[in-house]
C-alpha atoms as a printed R data frame, in Angstrom:
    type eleno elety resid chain resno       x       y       z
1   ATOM     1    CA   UNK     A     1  -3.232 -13.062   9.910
2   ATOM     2    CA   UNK     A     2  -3.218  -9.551   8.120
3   ATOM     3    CA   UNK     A     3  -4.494  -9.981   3.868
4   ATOM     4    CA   UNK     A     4  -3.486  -7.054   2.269
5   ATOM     5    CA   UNK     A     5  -5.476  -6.323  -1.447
6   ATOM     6    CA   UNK     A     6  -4.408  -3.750  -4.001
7   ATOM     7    CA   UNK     A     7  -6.693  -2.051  -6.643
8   ATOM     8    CA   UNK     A     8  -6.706   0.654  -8.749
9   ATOM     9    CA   UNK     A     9  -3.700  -0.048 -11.514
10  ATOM    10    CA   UNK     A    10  -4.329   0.024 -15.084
11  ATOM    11    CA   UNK     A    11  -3.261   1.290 -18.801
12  ATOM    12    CA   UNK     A    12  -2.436   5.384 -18.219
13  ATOM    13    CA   UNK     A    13  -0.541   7.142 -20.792
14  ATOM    14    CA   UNK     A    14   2.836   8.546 -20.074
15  ATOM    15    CA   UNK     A    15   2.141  11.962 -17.900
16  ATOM    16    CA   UNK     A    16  -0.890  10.516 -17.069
17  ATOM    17    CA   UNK     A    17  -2.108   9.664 -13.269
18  ATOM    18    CA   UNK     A    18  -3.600   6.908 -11.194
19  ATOM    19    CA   UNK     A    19  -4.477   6.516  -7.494
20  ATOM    20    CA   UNK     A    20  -3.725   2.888  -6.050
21  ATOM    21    CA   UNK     A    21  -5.306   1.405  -2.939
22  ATOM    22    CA   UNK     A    22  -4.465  -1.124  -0.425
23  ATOM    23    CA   UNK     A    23  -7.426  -2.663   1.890
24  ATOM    24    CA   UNK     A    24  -5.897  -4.397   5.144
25  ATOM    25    CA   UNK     A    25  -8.029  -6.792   6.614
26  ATOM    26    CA   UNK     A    26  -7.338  -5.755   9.772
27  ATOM    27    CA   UNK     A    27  -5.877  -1.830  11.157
28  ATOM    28    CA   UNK     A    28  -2.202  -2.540  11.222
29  ATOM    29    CA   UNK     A    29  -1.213   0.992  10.047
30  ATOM    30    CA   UNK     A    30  -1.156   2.582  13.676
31  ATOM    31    CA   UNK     A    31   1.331   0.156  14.448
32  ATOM    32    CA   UNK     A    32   3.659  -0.841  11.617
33  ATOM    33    CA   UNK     A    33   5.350   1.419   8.756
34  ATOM    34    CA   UNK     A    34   3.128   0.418   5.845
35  ATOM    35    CA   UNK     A    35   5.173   0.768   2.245
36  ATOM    36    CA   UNK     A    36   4.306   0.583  -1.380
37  ATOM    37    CA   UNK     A    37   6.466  -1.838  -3.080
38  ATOM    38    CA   UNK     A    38   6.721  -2.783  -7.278
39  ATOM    39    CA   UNK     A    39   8.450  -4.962  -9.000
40  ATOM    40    CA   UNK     A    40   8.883  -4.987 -12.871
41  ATOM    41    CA   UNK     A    41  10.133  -7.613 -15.330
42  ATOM    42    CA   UNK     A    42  13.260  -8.988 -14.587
43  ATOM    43    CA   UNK     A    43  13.980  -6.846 -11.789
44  ATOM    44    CA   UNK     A    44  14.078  -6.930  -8.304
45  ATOM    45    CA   UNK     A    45  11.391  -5.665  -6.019
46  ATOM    46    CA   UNK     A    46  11.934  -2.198  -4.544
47  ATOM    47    CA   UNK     A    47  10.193  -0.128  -2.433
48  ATOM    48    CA   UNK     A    48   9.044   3.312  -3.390
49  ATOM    49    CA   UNK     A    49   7.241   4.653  -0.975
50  ATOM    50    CA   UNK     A    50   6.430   4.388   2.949
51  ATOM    51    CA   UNK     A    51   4.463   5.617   5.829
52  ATOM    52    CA   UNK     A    52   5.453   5.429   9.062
53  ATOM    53    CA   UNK     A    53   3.049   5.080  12.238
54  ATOM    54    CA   UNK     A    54   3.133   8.492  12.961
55  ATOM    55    CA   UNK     A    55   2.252   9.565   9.394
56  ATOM    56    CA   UNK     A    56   6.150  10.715   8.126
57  ATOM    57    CA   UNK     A    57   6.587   9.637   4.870
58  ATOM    58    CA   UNK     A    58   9.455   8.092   2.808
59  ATOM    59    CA   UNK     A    59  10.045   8.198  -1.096
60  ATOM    60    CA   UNK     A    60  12.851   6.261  -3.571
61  ATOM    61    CA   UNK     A    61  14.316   8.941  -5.539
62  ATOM    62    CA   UNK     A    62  12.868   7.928  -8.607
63  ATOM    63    CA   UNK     A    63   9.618   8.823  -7.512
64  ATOM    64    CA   UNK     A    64  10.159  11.677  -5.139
65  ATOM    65    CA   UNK     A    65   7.894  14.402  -6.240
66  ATOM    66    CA   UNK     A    66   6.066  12.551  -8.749
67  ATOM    67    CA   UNK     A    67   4.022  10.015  -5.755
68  ATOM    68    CA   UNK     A    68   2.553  10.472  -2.396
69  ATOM    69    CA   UNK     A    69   1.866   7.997  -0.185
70  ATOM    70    CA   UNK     A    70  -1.212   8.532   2.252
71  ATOM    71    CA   UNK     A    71  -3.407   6.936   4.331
72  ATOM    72    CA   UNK     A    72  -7.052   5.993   5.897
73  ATOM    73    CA   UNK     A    73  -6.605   4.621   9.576
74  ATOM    74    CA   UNK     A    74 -10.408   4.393   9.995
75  ATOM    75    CA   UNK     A    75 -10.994   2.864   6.400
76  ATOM    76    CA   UNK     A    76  -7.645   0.652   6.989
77  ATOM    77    CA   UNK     A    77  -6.596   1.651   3.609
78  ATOM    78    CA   UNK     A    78  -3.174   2.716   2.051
79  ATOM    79    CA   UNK     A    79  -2.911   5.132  -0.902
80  ATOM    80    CA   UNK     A    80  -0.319   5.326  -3.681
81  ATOM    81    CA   UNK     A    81  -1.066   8.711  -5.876
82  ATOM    82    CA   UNK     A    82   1.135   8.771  -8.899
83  ATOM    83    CA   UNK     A    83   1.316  11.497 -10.992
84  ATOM    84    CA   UNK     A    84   3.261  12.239 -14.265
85  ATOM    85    CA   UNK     A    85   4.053   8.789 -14.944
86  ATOM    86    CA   UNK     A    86   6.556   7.879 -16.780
87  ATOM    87    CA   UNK     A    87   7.055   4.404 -19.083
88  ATOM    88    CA   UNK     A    88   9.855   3.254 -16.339
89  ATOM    89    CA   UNK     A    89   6.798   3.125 -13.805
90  ATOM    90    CA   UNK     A    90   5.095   0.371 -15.384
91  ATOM    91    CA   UNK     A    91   5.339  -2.605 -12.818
92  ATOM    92    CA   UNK     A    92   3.306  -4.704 -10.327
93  ATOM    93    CA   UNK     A    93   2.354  -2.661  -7.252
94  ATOM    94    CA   UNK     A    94   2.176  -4.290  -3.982
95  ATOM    95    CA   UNK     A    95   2.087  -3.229  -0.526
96  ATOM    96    CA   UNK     A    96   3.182  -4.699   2.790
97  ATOM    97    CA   UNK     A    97   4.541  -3.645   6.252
98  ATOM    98    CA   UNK     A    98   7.738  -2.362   6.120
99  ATOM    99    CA   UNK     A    99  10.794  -1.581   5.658
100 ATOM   100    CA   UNK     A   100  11.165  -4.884   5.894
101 ATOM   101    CA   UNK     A   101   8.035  -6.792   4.350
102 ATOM   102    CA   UNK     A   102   6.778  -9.292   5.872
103 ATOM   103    CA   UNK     A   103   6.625 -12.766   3.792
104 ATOM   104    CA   UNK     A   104   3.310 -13.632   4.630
105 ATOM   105    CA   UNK     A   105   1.620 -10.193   3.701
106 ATOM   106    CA   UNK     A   106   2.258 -10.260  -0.039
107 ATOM   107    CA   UNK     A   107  -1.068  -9.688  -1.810
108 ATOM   108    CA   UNK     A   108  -1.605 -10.336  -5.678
109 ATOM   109    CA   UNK     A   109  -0.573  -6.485  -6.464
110 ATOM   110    CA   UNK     A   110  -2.371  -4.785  -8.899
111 ATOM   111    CA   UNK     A   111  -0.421  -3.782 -12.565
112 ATOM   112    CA   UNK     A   112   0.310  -0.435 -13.623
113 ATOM   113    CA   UNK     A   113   1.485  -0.225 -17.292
114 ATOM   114    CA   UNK     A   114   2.509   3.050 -18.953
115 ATOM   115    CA   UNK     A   115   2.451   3.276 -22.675
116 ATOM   116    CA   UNK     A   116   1.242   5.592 -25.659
């Protein structure tokens, strides 16, 4: 059993950055492709950003540039960086394995809300 646990979101200003982690319980990352995922009000979860095992990495258009996705094998911890946010970012983060997620990963996120 792998527990994934996010940190880091909070109230940012539009343009304004934050740096979100995700602590695995166990290393998983040298052997799955390990993805950022959010999901905001009434909308469907989507994933914006992934890692593969050998490091590549993977954005959703709307956040291409803007995020990077990196990671800590030793520390068995995933990083979101997200700069220039904008108001359409606000949402709760999560990560997971994938493309796909697996069901029994899903932490309790962490909220990231972006407003003057």
């Amino acid at each position: 059993q792998v527990q994934l646990v996010e940190s880091g979101g909070g109230l940012v200003q539009p343009g304004g950055s934050l740096r979100l982690s995700c602590a695995a319980s166990r290393s998983i990352f040298s052997i799955y492709t390990m993805g950022w995922y959010r999901q905001a009000p009434g909308k469907q979860r989507e994933l914006v950003a992934a890692i593969t095992s050998g490091g590549r990495t993977n954005y959703a258009n709307s956040v291409k540039g803007r995020f990077a996705i990196s990671r800590d094998i030793a520390k068995a911890t995933v990083y979101l960086q997200m700069n220039s946010l904008k108001p359409e970012d606000t949402a709760v983060y999560y990560c997971n394995k994938g493309p796909p997620p697996k069901d029994n990963y899903w932490g309790q996120g962490t909220q990231v809300t972006v407003s003057s």
